[in-house]
C-alpha positions as CSV (number, residue, x, y, z in Angstrom):
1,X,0.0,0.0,0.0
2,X,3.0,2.2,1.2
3,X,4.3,1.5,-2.4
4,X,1.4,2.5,-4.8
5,X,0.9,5.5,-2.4
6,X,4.6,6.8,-3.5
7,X,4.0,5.8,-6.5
8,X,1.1,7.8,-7.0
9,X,2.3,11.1,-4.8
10,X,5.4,11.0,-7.4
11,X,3.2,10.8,-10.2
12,X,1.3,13.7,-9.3
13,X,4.6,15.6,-8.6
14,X,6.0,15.1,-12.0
15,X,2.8,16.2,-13.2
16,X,3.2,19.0,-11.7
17,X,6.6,19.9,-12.2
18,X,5.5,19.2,-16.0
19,X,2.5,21.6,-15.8
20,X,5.1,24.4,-14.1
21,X,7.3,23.6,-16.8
22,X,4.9,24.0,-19.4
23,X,3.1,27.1,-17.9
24,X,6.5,28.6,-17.6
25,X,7.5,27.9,-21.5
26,X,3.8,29.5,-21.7
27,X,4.6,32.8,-20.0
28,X,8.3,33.0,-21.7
29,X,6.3,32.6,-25.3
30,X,3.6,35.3,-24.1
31,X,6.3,37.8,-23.0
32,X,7.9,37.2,-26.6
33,X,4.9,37.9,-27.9
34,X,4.8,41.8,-26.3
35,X,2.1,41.1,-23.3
36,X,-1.7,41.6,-23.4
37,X,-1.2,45.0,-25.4
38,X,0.5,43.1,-28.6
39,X,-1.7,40.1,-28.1
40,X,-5.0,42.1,-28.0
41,X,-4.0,44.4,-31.4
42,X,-3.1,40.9,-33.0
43,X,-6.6,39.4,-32.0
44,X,-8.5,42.9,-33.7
45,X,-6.0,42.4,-36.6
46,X,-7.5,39.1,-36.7
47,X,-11.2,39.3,-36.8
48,X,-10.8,42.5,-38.9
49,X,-9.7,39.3,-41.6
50,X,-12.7,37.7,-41.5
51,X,-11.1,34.4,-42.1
52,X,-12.5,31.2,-41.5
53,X,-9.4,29.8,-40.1
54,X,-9.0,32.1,-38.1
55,X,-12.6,31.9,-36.2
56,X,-12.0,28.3,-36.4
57,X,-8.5,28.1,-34.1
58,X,-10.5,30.6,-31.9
59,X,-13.2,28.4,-31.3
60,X,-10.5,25.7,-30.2
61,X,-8.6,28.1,-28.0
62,X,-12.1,28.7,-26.5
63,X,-12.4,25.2,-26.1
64,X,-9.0,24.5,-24.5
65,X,-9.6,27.3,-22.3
66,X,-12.8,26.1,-20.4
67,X,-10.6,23.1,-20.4
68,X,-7.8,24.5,-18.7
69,X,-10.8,26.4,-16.3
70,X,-12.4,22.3,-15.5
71,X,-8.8,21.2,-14.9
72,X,-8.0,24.5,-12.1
73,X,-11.6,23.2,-10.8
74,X,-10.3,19.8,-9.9
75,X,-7.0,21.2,-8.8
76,X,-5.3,21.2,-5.0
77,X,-7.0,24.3,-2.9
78,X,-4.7,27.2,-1.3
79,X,-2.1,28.2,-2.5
80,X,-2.1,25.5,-5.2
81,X,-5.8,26.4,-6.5
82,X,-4.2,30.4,-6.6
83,X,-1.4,29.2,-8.5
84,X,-3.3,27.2,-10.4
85,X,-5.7,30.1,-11.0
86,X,-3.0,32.0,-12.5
87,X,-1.5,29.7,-14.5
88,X,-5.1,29.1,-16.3
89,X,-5.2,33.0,-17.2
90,X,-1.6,33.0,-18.1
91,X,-2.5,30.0,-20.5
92,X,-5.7,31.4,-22.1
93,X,-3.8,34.3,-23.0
94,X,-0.9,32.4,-24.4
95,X,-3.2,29.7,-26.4
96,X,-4.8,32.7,-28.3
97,X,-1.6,33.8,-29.2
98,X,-0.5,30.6,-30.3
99,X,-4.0,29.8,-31.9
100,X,-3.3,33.6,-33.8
101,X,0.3,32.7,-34.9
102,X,-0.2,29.1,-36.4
103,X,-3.7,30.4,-38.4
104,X,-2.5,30.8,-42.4
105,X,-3.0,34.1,-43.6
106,X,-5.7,34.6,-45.7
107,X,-5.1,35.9,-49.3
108,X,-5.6,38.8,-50.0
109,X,-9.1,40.1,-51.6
110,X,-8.6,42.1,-54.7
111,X,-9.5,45.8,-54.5
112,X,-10.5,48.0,-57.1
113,X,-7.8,50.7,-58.0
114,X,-8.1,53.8,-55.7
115,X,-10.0,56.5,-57.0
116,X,-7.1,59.5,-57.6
117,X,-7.6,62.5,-54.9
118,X,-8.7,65.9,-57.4
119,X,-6.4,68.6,-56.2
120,X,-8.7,71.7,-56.3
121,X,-8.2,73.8,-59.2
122,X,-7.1,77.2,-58.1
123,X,-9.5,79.8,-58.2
124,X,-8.8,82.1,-61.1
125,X,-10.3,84.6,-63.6
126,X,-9.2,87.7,-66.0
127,X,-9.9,89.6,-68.6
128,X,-11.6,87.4,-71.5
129,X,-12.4,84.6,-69.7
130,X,-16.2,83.3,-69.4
131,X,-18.6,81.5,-66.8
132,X,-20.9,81.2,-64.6
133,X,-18.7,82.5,-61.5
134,X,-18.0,85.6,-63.5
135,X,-21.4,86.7,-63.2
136,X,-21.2,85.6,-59.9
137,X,-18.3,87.9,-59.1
138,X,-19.9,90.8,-61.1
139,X,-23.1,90.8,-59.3
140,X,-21.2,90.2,-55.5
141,X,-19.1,93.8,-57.4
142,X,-22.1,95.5,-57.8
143,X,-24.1,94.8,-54.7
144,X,-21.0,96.4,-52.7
145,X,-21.0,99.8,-55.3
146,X,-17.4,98.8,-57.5
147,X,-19.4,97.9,-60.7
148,X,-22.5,100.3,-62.1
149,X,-26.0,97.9,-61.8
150,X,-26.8,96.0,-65.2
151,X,-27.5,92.5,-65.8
152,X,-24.8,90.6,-65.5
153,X,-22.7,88.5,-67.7
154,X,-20.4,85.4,-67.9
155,X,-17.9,87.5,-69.8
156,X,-14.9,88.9,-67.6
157,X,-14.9,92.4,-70.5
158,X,-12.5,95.4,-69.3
159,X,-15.3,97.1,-67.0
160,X,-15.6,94.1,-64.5
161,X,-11.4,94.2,-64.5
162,X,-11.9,98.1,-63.6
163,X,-14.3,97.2,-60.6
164,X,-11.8,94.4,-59.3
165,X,-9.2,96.7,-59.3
166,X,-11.0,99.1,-57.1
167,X,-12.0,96.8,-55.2
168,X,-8.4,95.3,-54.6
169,X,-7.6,99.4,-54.1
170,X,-10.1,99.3,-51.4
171,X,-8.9,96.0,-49.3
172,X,-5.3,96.4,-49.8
173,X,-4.6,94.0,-52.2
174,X,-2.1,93.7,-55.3
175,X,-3.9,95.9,-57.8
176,X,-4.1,93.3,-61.5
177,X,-7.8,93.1,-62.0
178,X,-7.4,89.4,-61.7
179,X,-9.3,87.6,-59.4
180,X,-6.8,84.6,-57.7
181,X,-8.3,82.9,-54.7
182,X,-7.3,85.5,-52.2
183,X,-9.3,88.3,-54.2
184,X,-12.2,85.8,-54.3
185,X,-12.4,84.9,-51.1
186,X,-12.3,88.6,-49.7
187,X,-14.8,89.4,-52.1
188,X,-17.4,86.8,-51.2
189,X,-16.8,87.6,-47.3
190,X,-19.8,88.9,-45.4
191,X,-17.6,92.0,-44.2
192,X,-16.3,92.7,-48.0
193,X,-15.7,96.8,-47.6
194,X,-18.2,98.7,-50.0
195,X,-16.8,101.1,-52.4
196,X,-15.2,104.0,-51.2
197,X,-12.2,105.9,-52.3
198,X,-10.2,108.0,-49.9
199,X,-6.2,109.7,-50.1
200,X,-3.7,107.8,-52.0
201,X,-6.1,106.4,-54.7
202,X,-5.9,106.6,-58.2
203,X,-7.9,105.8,-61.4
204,X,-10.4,106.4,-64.1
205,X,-13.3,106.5,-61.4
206,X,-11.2,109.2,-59.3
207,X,-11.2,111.2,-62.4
208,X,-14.7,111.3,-63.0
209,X,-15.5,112.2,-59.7
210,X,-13.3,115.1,-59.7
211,X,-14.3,116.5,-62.8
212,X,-18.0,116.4,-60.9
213,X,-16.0,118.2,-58.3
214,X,-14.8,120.6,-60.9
215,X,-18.3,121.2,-61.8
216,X,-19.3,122.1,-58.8
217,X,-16.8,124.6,-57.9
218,X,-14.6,123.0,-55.3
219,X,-11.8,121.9,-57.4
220,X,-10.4,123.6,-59.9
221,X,-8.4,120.2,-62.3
222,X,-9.3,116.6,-62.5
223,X,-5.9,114.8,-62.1
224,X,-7.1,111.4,-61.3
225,X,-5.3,111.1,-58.3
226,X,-7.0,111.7,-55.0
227,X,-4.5,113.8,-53.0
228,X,-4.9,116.3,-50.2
229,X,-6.5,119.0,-52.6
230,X,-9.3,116.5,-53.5
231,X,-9.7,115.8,-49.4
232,X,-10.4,118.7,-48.8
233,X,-12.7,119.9,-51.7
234,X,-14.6,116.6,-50.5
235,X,-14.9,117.9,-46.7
236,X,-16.1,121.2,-47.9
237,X,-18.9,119.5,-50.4
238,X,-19.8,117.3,-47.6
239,X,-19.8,119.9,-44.9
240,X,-21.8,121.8,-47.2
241,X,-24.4,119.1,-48.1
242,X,-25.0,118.0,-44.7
243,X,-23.3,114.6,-44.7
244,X,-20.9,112.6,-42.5
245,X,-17.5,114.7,-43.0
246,X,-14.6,112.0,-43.7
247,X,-12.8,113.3,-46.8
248,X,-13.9,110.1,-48.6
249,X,-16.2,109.2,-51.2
250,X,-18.3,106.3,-50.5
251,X,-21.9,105.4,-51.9
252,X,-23.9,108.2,-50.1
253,X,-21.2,111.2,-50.8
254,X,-21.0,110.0,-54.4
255,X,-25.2,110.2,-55.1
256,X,-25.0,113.4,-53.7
257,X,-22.5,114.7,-56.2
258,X,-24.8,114.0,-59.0
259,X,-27.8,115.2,-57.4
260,X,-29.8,118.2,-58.4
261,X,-29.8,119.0,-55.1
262,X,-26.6,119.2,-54.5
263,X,-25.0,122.6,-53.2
264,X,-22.0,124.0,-55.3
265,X,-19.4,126.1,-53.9
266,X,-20.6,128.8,-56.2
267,X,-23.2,131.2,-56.9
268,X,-26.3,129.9,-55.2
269,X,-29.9,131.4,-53.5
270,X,-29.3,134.3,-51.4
271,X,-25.9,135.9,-52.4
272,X,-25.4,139.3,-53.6
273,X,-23.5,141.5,-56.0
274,X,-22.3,142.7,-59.3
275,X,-21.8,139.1,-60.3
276,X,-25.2,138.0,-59.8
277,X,-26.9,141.2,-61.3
278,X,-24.3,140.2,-64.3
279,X,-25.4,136.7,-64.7
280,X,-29.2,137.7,-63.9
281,X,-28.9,140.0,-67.0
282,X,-27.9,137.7,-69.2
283,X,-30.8,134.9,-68.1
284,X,-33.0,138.0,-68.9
285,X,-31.9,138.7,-72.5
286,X,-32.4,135.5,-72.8
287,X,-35.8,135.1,-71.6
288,X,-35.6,132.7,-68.6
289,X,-35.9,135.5,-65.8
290,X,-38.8,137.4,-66.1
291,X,-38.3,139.6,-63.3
292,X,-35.9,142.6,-63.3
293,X,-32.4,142.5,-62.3
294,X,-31.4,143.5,-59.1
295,X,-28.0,141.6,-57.8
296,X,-30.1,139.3,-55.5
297,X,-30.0,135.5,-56.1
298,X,-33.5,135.1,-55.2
299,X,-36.0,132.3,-55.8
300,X,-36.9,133.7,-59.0
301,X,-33.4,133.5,-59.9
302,X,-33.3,129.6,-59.0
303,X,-35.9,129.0,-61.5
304,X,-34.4,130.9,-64.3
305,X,-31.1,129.0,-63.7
306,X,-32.6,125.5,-63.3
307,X,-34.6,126.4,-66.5
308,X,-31.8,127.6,-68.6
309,X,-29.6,124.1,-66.9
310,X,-32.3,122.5,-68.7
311,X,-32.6,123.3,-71.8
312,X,-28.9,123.8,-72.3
313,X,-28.2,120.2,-71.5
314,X,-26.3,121.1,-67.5
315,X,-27.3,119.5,-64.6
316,X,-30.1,121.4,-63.2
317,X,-28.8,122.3,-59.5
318,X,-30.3,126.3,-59.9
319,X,-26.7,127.1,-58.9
320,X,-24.2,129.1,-61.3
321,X,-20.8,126.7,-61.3
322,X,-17.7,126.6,-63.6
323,X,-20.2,124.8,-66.3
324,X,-23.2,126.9,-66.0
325,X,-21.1,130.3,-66.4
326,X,-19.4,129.0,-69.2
327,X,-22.4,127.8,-71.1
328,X,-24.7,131.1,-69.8
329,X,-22.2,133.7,-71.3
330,X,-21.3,131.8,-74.3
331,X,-22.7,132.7,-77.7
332,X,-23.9,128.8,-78.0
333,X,-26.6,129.6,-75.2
334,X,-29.7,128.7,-75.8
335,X,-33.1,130.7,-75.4
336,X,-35.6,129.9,-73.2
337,X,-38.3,128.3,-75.6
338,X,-41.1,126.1,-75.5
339,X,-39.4,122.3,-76.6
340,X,-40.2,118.9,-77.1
341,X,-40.6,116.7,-73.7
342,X,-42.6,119.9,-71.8
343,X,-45.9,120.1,-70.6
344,X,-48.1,122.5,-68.9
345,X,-51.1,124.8,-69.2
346,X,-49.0,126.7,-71.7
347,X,-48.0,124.1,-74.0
348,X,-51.9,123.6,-74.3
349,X,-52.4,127.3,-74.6
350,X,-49.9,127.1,-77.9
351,X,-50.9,123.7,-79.3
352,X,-54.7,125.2,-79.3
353,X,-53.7,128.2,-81.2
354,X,-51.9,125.6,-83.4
355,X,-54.9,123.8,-83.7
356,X,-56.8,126.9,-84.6
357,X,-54.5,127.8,-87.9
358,X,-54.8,124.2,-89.1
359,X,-51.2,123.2,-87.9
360,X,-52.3,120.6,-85.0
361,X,-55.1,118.2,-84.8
362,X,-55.8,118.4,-81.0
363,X,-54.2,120.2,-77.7
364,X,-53.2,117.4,-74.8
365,X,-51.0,119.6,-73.4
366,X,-47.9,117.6,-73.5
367,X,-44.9,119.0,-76.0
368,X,-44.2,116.0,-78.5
369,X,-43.1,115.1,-81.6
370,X,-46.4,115.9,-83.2
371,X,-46.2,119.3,-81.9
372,X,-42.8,120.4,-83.1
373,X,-43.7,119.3,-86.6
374,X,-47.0,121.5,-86.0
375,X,-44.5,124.4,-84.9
376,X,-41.6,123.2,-87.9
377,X,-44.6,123.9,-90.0
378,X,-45.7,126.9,-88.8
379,X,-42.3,128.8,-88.3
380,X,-41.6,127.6,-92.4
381,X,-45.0,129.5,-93.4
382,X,-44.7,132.1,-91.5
383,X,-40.3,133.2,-92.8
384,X,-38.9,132.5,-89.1
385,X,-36.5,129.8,-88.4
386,X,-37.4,126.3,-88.1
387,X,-36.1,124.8,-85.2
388,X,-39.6,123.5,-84.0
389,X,-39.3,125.6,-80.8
390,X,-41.6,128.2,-79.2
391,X,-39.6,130.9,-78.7
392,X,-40.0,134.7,-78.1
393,X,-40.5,135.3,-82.0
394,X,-42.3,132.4,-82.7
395,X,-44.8,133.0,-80.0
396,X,-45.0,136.6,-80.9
397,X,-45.9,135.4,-84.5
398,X,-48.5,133.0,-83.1
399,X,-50.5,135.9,-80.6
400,X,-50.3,138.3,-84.1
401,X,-53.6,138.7,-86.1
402,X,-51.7,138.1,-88.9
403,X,-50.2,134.7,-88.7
404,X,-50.4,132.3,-91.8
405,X,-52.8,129.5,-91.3
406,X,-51.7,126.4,-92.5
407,X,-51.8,125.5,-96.5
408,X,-55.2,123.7,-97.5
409,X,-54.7,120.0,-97.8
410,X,-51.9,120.3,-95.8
411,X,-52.1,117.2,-92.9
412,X,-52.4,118.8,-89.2
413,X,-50.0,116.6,-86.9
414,X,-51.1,115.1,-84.2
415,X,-49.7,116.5,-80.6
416,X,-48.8,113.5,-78.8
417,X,-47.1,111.6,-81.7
418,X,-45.9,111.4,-84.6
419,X,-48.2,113.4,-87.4
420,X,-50.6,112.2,-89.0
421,X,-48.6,111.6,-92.3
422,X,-45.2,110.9,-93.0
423,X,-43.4,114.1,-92.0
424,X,-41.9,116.3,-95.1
425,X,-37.9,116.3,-95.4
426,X,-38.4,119.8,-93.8
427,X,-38.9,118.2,-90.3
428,X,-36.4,115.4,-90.7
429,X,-34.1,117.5,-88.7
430,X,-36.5,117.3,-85.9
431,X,-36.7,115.5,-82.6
432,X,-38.5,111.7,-83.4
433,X,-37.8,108.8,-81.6
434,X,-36.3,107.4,-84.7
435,X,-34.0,110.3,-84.7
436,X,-33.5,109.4,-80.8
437,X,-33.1,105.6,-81.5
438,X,-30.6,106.5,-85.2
439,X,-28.0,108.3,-82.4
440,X,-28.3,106.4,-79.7
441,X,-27.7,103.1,-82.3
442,X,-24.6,105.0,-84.0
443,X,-22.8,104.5,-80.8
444,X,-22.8,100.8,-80.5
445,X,-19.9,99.3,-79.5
446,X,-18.3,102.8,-77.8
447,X,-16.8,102.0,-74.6
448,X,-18.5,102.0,-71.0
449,X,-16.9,104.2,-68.4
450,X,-18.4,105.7,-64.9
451,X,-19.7,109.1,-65.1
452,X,-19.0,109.6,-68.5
453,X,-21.2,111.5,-71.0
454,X,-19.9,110.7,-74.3
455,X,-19.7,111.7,-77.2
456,X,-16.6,108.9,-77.1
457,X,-17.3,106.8,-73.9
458,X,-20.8,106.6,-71.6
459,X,-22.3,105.2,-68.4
460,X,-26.1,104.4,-68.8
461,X,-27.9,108.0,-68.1
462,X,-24.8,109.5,-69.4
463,X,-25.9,108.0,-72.7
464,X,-29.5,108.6,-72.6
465,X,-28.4,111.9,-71.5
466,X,-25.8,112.7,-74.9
467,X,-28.7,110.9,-77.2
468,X,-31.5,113.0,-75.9
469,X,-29.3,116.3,-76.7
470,X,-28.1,115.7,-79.7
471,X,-32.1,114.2,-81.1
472,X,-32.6,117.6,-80.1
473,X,-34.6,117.5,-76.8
474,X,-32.9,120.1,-74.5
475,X,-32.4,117.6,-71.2
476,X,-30.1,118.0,-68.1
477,X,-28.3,115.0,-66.7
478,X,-29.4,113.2,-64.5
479,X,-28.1,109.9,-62.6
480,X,-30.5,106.7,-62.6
481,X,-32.0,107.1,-59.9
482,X,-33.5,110.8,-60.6
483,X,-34.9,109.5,-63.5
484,X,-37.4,108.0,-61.1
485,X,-38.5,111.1,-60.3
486,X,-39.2,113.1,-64.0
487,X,-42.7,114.6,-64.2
488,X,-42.5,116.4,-67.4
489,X,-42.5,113.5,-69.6
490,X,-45.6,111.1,-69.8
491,X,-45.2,108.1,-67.4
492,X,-45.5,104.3,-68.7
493,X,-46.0,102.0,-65.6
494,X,-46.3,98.5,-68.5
495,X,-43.4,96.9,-69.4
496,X,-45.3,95.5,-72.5
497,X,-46.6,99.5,-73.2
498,X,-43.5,100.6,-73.7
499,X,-42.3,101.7,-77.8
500,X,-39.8,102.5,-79.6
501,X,-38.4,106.3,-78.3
502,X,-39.0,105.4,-74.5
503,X,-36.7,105.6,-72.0
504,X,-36.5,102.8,-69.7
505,X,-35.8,103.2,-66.0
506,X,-34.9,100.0,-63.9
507,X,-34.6,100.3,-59.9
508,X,-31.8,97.5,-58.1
509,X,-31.6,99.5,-55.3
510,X,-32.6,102.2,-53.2
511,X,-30.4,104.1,-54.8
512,X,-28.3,102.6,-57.8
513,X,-30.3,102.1,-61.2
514,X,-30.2,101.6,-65.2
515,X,-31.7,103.4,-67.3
516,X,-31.9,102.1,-71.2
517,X,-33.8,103.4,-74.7
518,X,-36.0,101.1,-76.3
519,X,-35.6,100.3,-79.9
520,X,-38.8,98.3,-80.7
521,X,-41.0,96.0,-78.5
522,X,-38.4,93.8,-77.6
523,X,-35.0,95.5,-77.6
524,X,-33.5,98.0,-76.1
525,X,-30.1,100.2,-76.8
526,X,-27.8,101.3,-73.4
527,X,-24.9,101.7,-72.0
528,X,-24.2,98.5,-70.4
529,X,-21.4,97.6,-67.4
530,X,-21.5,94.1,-67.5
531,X,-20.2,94.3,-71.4
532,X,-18.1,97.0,-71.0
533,X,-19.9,98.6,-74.1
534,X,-22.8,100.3,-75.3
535,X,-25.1,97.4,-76.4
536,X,-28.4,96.2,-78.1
537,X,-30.6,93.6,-76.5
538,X,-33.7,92.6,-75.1
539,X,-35.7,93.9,-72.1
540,X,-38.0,91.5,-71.8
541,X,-35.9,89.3,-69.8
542,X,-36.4,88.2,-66.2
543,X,-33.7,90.0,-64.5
544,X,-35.6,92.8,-66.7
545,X,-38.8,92.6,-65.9
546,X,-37.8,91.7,-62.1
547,X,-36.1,95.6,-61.8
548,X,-38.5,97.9,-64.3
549,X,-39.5,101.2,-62.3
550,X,-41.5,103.0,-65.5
551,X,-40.6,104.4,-68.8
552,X,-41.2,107.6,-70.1
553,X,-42.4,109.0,-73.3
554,X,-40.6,111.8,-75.2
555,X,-42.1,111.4,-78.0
């Protein structure tokens, strides 16, 4: 009995000493393999594969491990049971790494070739290129006041380089007129500066703006370059026009400029003096002050000035600037007279004693075409000079017992329109809105430029404002948006009722515009930004339809 007890007890101690051996080959193999951190990235690596052999030696480690777990169970207690206890973990662990070591890698699965990153092409446009993020970047341009309002284009044309380069002038940029992606990216930004151009600037639009300046009696040269003489004509015309004083010309000090109501440093209401009594002479003479002469610039005075502005093609401020003295005391001036586009109680009076020598069909009131062939007419029959206006001797002539009454058989003209037959070679001379439309289509293709009035370059009233002259109808500037305002010509509130002669007037903003003059039912003829040109096209578009204020009839 003593013998098979031995026996046994040194069985189960070279069990043991095999299971220490074993579990310490176990631990050396596990500390090889980098410990619990290296074991636990292998197992992810693992069943990231997906492999069936993989799973497969898994499930046997599993198996051997609740093995391992029975054969603890069945183990010695105390400090054999703890020993045992740790030898089981240590095993588990060291089984998974074995079970992850002997599984065959799988092969590879084929992958479709990698789609090749696009390296974003650099955001670039210049003069001549085209598409749809240069209209884009002309309407962002014109919302912040660096372009004039017109419907924009896809075409990148010499105006929109212009406007880039003010705005780079503006934000401190380099000055190319190319937009790269830094020019684009400060341009689409929420806190993009609006135009404004202050000391140290230079360029066409500076030039313009002095010459309004100039005008107005505050500077005495456009140079084009905004130095300390320009600063402080600018504070003066601001100071004097109630507005912010800065020395800058941003959106608000630049409307003003071209306003009839803006205040010269010049003659104006309520000065005295030889001067005045000088000037107020010569608006006398020729008939637009009806008062007598007496030095004081009084209201009267105002409305003889305005009037002869007017009619001699000025802006009409009722002051007496550089322009307006030149003009007044020239031999070109012209006479007060009775003209195409007025209307009144006395342009009735006239058209009914028209109408009563056989001259006019009917008296509306309103001074068109139809009544300056009436008056062409008239002035031929009766040996004055035909330039279809009512002037002092033509009216004279017209109030005398003895006028000529119109030939028999020859066709009265109508007073709103056109007359009633096709108008002799005698009034081709005259102010029609085919006259109007002939000019304004002869400058097709002349270049677009802020502020300018032609005869060579234009902005959009600027060239409503030359073609109006030279059809004959006496009309001071005016900026787009005073053409809102015009009473003396007939309103058209129809898009679709507007005809060939009309000027167009198109609102964007509260205070920028467009103003255009229509060639037929369709097209129109202006002076367009987005081009860079004076252009024919329609405007019966959307964007045109969208921003139509009124139209009004001259003819």
């Amino acid at each position: 009995m003593k013998e098979r007890i031995a026996k046994l007890i040194s069985r189960i101690s070279a069990a043991a000493a095999r299971r220490r051996a074993r579990v310490q080959r176990l631990r050396a193999a596990f500390r090889r393999a980098g410990g619990y951190p290296a074991l636990a990235r292998r197992f992810k690596t693992s069943l990231r594969a997906r492999s069936p052999h993989a799973i497969g030696a898994l499930a046997g480690v599993g198996a051997l491990v609740v093995l391992v777990a029975l054969l603890a169970a069945f183990s010695g207690g105390g400090s054999e049971a703890l020993a045992a206890e740790r030898e089981r973990d240590a095993l588990s662990t060291a089984l998974i790494d074995i079970a992850l070591e002997i599984t065959p890698s799988p092969s590879p699965t084929p992958r479709p070739p990698a789609t090749p990153v696009l390296t974003p092409t650099p955001v670039f446009f210049g003069k001549g290129m085209t598409g749809e993020r240069v209209m884009a970047i002309q309407e962002r341009l014109m919302e912040l006041g660096y372009m004039d309002y017109d419907e924009p284009t896809e075409y990148f044309g010499s105006i929109t380089k212009q406007s880039v380069e003010k705005f780079q002038r503006r934000h401190g940029l380099t000055i190319n007129g190319e937009v790269d992606e830094l020019t684009y990216d400060r341009l689409m930004r929420e806190d993009a500066l609006p135009y404004m151009v202050s000391v140290g600037d230079e360029g066409i639009d500076v030039e313009e703006l002095q010459k309004r300046l100039v005008e107005l009696d505050y500077m005495t040269k456009a140079t084009g370059y905004f130095g300390e003489e320009t600063k402080a004509a600018v504070e003066e015309f601001q100071s004097r026009n109630d507005l912010d004083v800065d020395g800058m010309i941003g959106t608000l000090t630049r409307e003003a400029l071209y306003s009839e109501e803006a205040i010269p440093h010049s003659l104006s209401y309520g000065e005295t003096g030889e001067q005045v009594l000088a000037y107020q002479k010569r608006l006398f003479n020729l008939g637009y002050l009806t008062t007598e002469p007496d030095g004081t610039f009084g209201r009267d005075t105002v409305a003889a000035v305005k009037l002869f502005q007017e009619l001699n093609g000025l802006i009409a401020d009722g002051h007496i600037g550089p322009m307006t003295r030149e003009t007044l005391m020239s031999s070109d001036a012209q006479a007060n007279a009775l003209t195409i586009g007025m209307s009144g109680e006395t342009i009735k009076s006239v058209q009914k004693k028209l109408k009563s020598l056989g001259y006019l069909s009917s008296a509306d009131g309103y001074f068109g075409s139809g009544t300056e062939a009436a008056v062409r007419a008239f002035q031929k029959n009766n040996g004055l000079s035909v330039d279809g206006k009512v002037g002092r001797k033509t009216m004279a002539k017209l109030l005398a017992g003895d006028a000529v009454k119109a030939s028999p058989g020859q066709p009265a003209a109508t007073s709103g329109g056109g007359s009633s037959s096709t108008p002799s070679p005698d009034n081709n001379g005259g102010a029609t809105a085919d006259r109007f439309v002939e000019i304004a289509l002869s400058k097709l293709g002349r270049p677009y430029r802020t502020g300018a009035k032609g005869p060579d370059s234009f902005d959009c009233s600027g060239f409503v404002y030359w073609c109006l002259n030279q059809a004959g109808v006496r009309q001071s500037y005016m900026t787009s948006k005073t053409w809102r305002s015009v009473t003396k010509y007939r309103r058209i509130d129809d898009i679709d009722d507007c005809k060939k002669g009309d000027v167009l007037v198109f609102r964007m903003s509260s205070s920028k515009g467009h103003v255009g003059i229509v060639i037929n039912g369709t097209e129109m003829v202006d002076a367009s930004s987005g081009n860079g040109e004076v252009v024919r096209r329609s405007y019966k578009t959307d964007y045109w339809r969208k921003y139509f204020y009124c139209a009004y009839r001259i003819f």
